[in-house]
C-alpha positions as CSV (number, residue, x, y, z in Angstrom):
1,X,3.1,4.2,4.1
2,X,3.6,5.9,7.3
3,X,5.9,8.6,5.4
4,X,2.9,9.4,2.8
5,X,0.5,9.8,5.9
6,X,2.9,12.4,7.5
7,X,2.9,13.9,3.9
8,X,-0.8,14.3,4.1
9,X,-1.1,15.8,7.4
10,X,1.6,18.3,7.1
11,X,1.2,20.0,3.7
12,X,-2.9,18.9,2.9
13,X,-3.8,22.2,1.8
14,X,-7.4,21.7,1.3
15,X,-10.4,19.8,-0.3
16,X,-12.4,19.3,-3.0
17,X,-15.8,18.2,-3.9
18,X,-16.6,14.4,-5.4
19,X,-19.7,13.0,-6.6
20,X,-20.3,9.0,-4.7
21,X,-18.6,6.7,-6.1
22,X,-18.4,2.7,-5.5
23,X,-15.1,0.7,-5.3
24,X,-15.0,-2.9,-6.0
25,X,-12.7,-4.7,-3.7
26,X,-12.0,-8.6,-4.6
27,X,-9.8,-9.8,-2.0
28,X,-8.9,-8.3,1.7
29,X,-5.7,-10.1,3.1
30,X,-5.0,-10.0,7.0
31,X,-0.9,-9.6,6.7
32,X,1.4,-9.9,9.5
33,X,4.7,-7.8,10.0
34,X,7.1,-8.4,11.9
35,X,8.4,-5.7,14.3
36,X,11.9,-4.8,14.9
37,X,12.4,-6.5,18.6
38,X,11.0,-9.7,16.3
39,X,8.9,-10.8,19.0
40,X,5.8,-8.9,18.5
41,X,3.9,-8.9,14.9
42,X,1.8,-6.0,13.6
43,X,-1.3,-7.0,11.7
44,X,-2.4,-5.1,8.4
45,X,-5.7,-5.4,6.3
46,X,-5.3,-4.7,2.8
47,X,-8.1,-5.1,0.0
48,X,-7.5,-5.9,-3.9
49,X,-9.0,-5.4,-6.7
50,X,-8.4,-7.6,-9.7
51,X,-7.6,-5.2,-12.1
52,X,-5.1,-3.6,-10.0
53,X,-6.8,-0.4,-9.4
54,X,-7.2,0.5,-6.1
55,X,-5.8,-0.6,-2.6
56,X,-7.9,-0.7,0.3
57,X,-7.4,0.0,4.1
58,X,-9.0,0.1,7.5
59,X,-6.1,-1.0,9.5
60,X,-6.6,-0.3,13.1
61,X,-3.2,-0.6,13.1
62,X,-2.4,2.7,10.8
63,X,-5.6,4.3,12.9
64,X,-3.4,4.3,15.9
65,X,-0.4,5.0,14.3
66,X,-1.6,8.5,12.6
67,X,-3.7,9.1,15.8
68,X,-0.3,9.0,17.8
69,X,1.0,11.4,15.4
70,X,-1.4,13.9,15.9
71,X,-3.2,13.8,19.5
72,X,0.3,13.6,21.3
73,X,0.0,12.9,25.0
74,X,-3.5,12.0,24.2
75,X,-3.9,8.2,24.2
76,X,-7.9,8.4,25.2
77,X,-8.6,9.2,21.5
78,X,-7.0,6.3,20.6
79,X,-9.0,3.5,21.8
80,X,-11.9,4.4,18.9
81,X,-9.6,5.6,16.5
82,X,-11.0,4.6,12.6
83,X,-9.5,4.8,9.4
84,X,-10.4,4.1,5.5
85,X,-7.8,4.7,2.9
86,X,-8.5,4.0,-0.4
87,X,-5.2,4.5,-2.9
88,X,-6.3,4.9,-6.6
89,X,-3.2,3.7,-8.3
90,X,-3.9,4.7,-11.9
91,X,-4.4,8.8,-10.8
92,X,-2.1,8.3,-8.0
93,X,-4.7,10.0,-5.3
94,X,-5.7,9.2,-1.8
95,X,-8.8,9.3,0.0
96,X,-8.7,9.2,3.5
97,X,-11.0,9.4,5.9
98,X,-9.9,9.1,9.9
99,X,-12.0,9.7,12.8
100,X,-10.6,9.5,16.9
101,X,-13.5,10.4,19.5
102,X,-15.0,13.6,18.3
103,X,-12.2,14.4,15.4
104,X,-12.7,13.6,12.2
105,X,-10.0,14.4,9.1
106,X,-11.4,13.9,5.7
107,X,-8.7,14.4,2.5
108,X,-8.5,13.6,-1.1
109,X,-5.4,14.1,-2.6
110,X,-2.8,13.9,-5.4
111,X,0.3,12.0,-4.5
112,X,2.3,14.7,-6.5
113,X,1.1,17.7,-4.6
114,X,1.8,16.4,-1.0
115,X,4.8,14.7,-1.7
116,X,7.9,16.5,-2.8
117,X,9.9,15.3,-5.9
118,X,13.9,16.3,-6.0
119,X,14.5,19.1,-8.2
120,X,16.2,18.0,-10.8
121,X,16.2,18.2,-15.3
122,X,17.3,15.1,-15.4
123,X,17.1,11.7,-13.2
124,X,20.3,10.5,-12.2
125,X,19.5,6.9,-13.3
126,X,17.5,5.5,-15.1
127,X,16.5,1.1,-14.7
128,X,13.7,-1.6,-15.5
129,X,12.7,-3.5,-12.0
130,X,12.6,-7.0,-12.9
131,X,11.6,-10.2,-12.0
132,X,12.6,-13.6,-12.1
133,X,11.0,-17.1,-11.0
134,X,13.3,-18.9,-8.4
135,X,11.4,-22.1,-9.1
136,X,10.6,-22.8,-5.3
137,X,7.3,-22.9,-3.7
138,X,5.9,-22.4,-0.1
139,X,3.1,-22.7,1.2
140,X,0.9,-19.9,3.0
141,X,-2.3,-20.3,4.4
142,X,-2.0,-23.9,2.8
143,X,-1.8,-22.0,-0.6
144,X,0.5,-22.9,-3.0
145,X,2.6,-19.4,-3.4
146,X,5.0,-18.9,-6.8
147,X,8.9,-17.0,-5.5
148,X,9.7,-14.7,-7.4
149,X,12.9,-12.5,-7.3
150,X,12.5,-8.9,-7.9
151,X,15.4,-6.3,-8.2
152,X,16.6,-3.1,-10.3
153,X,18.3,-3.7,-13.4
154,X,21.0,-1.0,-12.3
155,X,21.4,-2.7,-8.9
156,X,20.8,-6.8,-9.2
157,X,22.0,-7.3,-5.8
158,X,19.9,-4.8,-4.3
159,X,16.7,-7.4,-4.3
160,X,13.3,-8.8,-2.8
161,X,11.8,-11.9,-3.1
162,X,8.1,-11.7,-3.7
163,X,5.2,-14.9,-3.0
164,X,2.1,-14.7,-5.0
165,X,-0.8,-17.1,-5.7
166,X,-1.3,-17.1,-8.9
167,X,-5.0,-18.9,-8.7
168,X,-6.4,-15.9,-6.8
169,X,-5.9,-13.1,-10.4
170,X,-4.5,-9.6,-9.1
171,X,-2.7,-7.6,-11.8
172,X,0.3,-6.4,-10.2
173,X,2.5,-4.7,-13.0
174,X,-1.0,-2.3,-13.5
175,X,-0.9,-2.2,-9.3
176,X,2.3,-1.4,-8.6
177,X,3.4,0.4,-12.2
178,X,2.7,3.9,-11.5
179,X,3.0,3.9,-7.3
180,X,7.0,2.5,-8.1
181,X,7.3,5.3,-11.0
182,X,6.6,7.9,-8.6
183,X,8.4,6.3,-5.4
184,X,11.7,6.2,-6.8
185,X,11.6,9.5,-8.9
186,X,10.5,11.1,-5.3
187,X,13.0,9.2,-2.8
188,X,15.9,8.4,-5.0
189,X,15.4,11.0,-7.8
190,X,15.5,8.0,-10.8
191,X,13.1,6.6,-13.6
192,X,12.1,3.3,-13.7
193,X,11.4,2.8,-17.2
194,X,9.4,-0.4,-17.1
195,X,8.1,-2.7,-14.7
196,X,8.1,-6.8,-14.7
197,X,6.4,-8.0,-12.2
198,X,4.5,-11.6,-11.9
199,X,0.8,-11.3,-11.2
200,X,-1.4,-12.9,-8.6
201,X,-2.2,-12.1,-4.9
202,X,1.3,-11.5,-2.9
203,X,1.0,-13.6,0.1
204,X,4.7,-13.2,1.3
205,X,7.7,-10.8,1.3
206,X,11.1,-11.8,2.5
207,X,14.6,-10.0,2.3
208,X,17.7,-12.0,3.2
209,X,15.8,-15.0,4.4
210,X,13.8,-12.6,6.5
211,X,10.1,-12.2,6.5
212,X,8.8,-8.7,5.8
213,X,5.0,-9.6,5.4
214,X,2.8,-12.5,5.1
215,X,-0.7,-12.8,4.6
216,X,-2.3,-14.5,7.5
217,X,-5.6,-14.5,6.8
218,X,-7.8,-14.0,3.0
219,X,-11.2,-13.6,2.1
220,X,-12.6,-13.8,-1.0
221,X,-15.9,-12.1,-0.9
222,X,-16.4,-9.3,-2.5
223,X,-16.5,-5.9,-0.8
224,X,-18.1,-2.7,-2.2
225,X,-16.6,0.4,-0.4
226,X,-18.8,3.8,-0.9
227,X,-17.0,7.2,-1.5
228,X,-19.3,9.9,-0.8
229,X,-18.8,13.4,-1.0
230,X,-17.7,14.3,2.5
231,X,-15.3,11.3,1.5
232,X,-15.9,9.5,4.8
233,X,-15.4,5.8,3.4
234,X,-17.6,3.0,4.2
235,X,-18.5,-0.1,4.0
């Protein structure tokens, strides 16, 4: 995430005119991540919707963090900093709004003209990321969460296991389809030719026995977040 924010501040090239237009958000989840020292957690809000549609974010967290980037030296203009980010996962654009004292950035924008994809006629591999269940559950949140293994057919070891509650619907394959497409064509210069992954809320994300995220707070009532045409989003 922080990569495709420094891709939108560098090479935004302009903006364009859009009509209002109301997002229906099902589920936000409070997720904590760990940081590197391992003593300290950052905390992440992230809405849903059902369908798999859109994501959803005013993270105070990513405020600071792009405010950092861009007022250097400046950490006054940090303390209000505000952010809405709402990715559309079907056209693969992002509108953003951020605002930090009397700054305000507003963008909407194509993932495929502010990220660069490697030049090449042909991708140098090409792989189905798959899923499998493990059989095990945890609990999160006192939720019963499904395991799942996910990994790259071309590189089995080379996985992520993957909690979901399967009561609370999100459709993940339709989330996550053509965001994963474009990652890896971008970063690693290879299609991913189809996509198997279980549906449901994700509520935890481990590596190696390690946790990467884990939702530590959800709540169910619906949101409706407002678009307008200076694309400052609201609530």
């Amino acid at each position: 995430m922080n990569k495709i924010l420094t891709y939108l501040l560098i090479f935004c090239i302009g903006l364009c005119y859009s009509q209002e237009k109301n997002i229906t958000i099902d589920y936000t989840v409070d997720y904590l991540v760990p940081k590197k020292n391992k003593t300290e957690v950052d905390t992440i809000t992230i809405g849903f919707d059902k369908d798999g549609r859109y994501l959803w974010t005013d993270s105070e967290y990513l405020a600071k963090d792009l405010g950092r980037s861009m007022f250097r030296g400046k950490e006054e203009l940090l303390k209000d900093a505000e952010i809405g980010i709402i990715l559309d996962t079907e056209k693969l654009k992002i509108t953003l709004f951020f605002s930090s004292g009397d700054n305000e950035i507003y963008m909407n924008v194509a993932l495929d003209a502010i990220v660069p994809i490697r030049n090449s006629n042909k991708p140098s591999e090409t792989f189905e990321l798959q899923s499998e269940t493990t059989g095990d559950t945890i609990k999160v949140l006192d939720r019963e969460t499904e395991m799942y293994i996910l990994f790259p057919s071309n590189k089995p070891d080379d996985s992520v296991y993957v909690g979901v509650d399967k009561e609370l619907k999100v459709d993940n394959t339709k989330l996550f389809d053509n965001f994963l497409s474009f990652f890896f064509a971008a970063e690693e210069n290879s299609e991913m030719k189809a996509l198997n992954f279980p549906n449901g809320l994700i509520l935890n994300i481990s590596d190696d026995g390690k946790t990467i995220i884990e939702a530590h707070k959800i709540n169910t009532n619906t949101k409706t977040i407002t678009l307008n045409h200076s694309y400052k989003i609201t609530e």
